[in-house]
N, C-alpha and C positions, 0 to 999 in steps of 0.2 A: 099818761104817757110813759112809756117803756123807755128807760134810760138803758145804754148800750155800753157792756161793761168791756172795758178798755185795759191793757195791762201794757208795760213800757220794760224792755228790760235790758237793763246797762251794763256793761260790760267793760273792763280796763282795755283790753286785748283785745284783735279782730274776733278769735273763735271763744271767748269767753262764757257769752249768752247762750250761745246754739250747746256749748260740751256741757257747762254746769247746772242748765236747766231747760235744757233741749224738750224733754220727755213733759215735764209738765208744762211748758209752752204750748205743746201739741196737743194735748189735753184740752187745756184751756180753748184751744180753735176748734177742737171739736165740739165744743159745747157753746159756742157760737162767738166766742170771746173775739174780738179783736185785738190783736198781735202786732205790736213792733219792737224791733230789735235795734238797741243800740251801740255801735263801739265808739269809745272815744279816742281812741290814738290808732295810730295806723301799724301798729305793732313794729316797727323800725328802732327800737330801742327795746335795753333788759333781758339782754342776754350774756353769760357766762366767756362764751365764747367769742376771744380776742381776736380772733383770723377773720372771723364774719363783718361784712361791711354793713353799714346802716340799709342800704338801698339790698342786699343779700336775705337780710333780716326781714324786711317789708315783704318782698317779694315769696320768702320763705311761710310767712303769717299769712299772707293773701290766701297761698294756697292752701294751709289747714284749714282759714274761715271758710270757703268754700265747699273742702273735705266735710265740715263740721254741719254746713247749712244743707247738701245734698239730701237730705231724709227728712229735714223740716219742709223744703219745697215740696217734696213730695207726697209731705201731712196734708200741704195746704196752705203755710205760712208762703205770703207772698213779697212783702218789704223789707227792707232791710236799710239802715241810716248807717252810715258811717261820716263820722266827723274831720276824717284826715289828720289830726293832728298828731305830732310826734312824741 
């Protein structure tokens, strides 16, 4: 029996996974790997910037993750988990 090799990959931030190992993720699916991506916070916190609100900050991070995942969709990577948490 052919065991189905599986790779899990975590990320602090929404666009963590997709920027700092984007390239070898897609690799990996191309060579038949099965691909999930995970964020654990909703990136709403840890940033610099005092003017920014939490709900500014989310919505700011939504859109990189998205930015960041546009080219993996379109390797092939089709899932994606996020945990909500702040």
């Amino acid at each position: 029996m052919k065991k189905e090799k599986r790779i899990l990959s975590i990320g602090a931030h929404p666009d963590d996974a997709d920027t700092y190992c984007g390239g070898l993720l897609s690799k990996l699916r191309d060579k038949g790997w099965q691909v999930r991506l995970l964020s654990v916070t909703d990136g709403s916190a840890g940033t610099y910037h005092a003017d920014v609100t939490r709900e500014e900050l989310k919505l700011q991070r939504r859109s990189e993750r998205k930015a960041a995942w546009r080219p993996l969709r379109r390797a092939g990577l089709s899932r994606r988990a996020a945990s909500g948490y702040a």
